[in-house]
C-alpha positions as CSV (number, residue, x, y, z in Angstrom):
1,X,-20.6,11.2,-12.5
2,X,-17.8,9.9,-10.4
3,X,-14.4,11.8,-10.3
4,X,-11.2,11.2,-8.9
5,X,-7.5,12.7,-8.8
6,X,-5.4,10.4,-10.6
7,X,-1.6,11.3,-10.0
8,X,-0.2,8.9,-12.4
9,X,-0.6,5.2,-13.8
10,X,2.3,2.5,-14.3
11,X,2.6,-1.1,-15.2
12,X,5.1,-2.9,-12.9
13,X,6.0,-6.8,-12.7
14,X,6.2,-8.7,-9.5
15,X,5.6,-5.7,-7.4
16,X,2.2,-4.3,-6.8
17,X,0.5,-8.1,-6.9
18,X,0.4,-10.8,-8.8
19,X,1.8,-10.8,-12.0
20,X,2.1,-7.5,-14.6
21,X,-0.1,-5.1,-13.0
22,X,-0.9,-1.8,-14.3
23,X,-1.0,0.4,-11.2
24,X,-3.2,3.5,-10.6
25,X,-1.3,6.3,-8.4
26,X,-4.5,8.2,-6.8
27,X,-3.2,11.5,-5.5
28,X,-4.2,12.8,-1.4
29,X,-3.5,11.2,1.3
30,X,-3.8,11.4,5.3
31,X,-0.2,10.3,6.7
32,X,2.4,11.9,6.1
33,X,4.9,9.1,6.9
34,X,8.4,9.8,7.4
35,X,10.1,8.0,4.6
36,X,7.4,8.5,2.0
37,X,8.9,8.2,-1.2
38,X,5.9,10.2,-3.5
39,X,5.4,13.3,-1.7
40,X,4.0,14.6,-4.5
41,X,0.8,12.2,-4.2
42,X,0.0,13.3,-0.7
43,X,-2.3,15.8,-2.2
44,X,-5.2,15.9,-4.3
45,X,-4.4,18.9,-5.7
46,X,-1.2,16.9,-7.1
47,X,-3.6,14.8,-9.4
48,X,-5.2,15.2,-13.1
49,X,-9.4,14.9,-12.4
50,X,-10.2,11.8,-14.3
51,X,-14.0,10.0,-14.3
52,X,-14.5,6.4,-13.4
53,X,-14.5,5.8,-17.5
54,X,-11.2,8.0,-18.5
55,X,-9.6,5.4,-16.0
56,X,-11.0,2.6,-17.2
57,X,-10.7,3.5,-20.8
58,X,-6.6,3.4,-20.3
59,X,-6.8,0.6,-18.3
60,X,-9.1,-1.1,-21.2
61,X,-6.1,-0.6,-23.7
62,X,-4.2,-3.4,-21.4
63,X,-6.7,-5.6,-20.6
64,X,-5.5,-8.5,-22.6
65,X,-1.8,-8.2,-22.1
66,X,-2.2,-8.0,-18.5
67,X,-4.7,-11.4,-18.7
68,X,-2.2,-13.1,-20.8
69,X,1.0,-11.9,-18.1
70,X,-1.1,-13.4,-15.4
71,X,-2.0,-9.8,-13.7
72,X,-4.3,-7.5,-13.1
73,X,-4.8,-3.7,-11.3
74,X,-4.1,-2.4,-8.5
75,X,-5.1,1.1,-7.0
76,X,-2.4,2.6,-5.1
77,X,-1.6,6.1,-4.0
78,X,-1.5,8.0,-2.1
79,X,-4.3,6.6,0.2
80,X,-7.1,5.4,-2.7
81,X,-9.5,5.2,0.2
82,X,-9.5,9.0,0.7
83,X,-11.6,8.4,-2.6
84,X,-13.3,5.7,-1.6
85,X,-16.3,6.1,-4.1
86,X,-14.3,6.6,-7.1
87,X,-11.7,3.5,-5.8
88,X,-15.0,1.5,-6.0
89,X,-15.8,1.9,-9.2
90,X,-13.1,1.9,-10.6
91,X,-12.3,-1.7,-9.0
92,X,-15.9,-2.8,-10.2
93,X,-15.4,-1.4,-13.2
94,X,-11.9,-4.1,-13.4
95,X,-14.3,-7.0,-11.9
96,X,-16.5,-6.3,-14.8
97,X,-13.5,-6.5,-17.3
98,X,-12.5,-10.2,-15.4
99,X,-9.5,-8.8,-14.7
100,X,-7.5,-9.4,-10.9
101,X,-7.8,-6.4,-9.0
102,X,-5.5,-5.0,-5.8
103,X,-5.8,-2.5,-3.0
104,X,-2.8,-0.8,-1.8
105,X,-3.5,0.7,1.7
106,X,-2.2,1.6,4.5
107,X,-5.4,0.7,6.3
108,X,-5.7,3.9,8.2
109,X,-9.0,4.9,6.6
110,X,-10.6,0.9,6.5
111,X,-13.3,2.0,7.8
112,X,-14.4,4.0,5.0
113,X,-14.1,0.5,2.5
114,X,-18.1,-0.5,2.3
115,X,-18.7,-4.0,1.4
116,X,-19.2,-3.3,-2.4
117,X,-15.7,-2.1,-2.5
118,X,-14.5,-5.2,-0.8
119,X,-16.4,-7.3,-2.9
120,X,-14.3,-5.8,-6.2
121,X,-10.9,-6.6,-4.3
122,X,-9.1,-9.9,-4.6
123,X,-6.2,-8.7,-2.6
124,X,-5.1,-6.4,-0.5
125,X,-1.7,-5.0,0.2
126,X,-1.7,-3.9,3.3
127,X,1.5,-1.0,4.7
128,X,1.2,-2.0,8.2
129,X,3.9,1.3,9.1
130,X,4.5,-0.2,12.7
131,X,3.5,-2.3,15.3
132,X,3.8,0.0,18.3
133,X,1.1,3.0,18.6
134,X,4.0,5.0,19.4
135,X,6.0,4.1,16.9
136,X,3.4,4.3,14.4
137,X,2.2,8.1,15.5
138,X,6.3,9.2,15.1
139,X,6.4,7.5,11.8
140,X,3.3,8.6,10.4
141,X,3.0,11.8,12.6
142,X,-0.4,12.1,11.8
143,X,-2.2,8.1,12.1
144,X,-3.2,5.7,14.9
145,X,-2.2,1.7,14.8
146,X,-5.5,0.4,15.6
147,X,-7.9,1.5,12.6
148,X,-5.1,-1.0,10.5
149,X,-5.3,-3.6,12.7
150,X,-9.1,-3.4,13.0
151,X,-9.0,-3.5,8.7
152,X,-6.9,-6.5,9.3
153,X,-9.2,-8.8,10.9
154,X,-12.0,-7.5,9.2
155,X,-10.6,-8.9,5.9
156,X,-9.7,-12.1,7.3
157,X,-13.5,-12.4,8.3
158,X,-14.4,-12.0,4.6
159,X,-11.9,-14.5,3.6
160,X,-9.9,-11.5,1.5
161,X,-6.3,-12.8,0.9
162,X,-4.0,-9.8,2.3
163,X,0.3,-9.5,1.5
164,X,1.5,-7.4,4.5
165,X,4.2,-4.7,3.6
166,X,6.9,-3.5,6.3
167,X,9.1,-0.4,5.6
168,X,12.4,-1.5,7.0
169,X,13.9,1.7,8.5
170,X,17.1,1.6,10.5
171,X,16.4,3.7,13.8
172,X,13.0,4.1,13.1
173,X,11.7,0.6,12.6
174,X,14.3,-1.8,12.8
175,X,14.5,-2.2,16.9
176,X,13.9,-6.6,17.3
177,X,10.8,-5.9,19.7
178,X,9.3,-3.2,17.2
179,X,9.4,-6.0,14.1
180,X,7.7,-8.7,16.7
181,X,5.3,-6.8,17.1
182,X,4.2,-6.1,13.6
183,X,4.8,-9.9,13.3
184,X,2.7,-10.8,15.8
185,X,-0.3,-8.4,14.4
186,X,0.3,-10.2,10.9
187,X,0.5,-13.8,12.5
188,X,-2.8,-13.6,14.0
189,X,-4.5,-12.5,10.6
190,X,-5.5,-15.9,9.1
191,X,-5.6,-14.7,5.5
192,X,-2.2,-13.2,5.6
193,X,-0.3,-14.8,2.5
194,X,3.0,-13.1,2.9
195,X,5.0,-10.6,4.5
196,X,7.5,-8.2,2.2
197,X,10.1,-6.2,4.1
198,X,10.9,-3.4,2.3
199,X,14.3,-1.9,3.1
200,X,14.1,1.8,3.4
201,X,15.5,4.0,0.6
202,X,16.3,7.9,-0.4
203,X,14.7,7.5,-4.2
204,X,12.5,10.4,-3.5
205,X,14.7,12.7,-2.2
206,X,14.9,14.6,-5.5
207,X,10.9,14.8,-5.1
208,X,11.5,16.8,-1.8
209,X,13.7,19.0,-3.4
210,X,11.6,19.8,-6.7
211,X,8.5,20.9,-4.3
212,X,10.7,22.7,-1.9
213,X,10.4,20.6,0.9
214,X,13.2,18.9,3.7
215,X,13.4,14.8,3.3
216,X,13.2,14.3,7.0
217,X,15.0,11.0,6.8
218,X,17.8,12.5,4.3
219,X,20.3,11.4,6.9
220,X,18.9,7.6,7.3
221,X,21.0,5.1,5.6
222,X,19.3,2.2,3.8
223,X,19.5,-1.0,6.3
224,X,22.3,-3.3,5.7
225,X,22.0,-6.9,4.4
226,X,22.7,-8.3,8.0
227,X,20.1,-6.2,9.7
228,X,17.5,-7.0,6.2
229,X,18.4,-10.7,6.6
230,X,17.2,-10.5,11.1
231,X,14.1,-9.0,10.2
232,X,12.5,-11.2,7.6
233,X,14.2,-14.2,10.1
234,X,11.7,-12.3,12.8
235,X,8.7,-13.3,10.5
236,X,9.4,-16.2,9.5
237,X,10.1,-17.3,13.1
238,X,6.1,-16.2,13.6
239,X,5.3,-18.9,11.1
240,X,4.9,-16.5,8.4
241,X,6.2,-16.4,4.4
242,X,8.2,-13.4,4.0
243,X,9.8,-11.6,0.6
């Protein structure tokens, strides 16, 4: 029997893929990025142990609203590939249902998705944290660039349609070479669809505070419209669609 540590579940429009989608929150993960938002999902200890059926059983209670809205589900964390076998079935276990199914990742751990699991992923949403290996190391303080950028061309190779997401972060990820070069990794990935720059915000510093811990960007403004406005101008100068 196949278990995993489920931190929460949501439905959410217009965000997490396609359509409604009811989004699956696994807890643990391996990065411990500097503006992370959920602290409390960077551990599996964080999570509720939940079988491959409990998940699917909620999920089931949705099926047809989320067919009728156009959606589907996405697995999200977290990093859901730190539970790679459970993120498999759980996706196949969708597939079987006909319903659209998503991977939010960061990519880090690509290596670890087998083909079975790619075959039960439609999409992937894919965090690409920085396009510098320096950058990405001080953001993350714990990952390496090239296992994401490896994932990256190994979905285009299976054809796997891929939204990039960029965390927006003034000082940290906003400097004009910084964003061409994650625009240049997402520019030579044939299957990217899109590009979403997500401006940087201090919604989780509350969660810092309820498990005792210092919101290392607590001092980081959100970026400004101008600077929001350059940035998705970078992309789209690399021939790419950009939200």
């Amino acid at each position: 029997m196949i278990t995993g540590s489920v931190h929460s579940f949501d439905l959410s429009t217009g965000v997490d893929g396609p359509g409604t989608r009811f989004v699956a929150f696994l807890a643990g993960c391996p990065l411990r990025c500097l503006y992370c938002h959920s602290p409390d999902t960077q551990y599996r200890r964080n999570g509720v142990l939940e079988t491959v059926d409990d998940l699917l059983l909620e999920i089931r209670r949705y099926e047809r609203f989320l067919k009728v809205a156009h959606g589907g589900v996405t697995i999200s964390g977290g990093e859901p590939l730190q539970q790679r076998d459970f993120t498999r079935a759980v996706l196949r276990g969708c597939k079987d249902m006909r319903l659209h199914t998503a991977l939010d990742t960061s990519g880090f751990l690509g290596d670890r998705a087998d083909g079975a699991l790619l075959d039960a992923t439609d999409l992937v949403l894919l965090d690409i944290k920085s396009g510098d290996p320096a950058t990405y190391r001080r953001v993350t303080r714990t990952g390496r660039l090239a296992p994401t950028v490896r994932f990256a061309h190994r979905l285009a190779d299976l054809g796997k349609p891929i939204w990039v997401r960029f965390v927006l972060v003034p000082g940290l990820t906003d400097d004009p070479a910084e964003v061409a070069a994650v625009a240049e990794i997402a520019a030579g990935v044939a299957t990217v669809e899109r590009v979403e720059v997500l401006p940087f915000h201090r919604l989780g510093a509350p969660k810092y505070a309820a498990l005792g811990l210092p919101f290392p960007l607590a001092a980081t403004p959100p970026p400004e419209s101008v600077l929001v406005d350059r940035v998705r101008a970078q992309f789209r100068d690399h021939g790419l669609t950009v939200c």
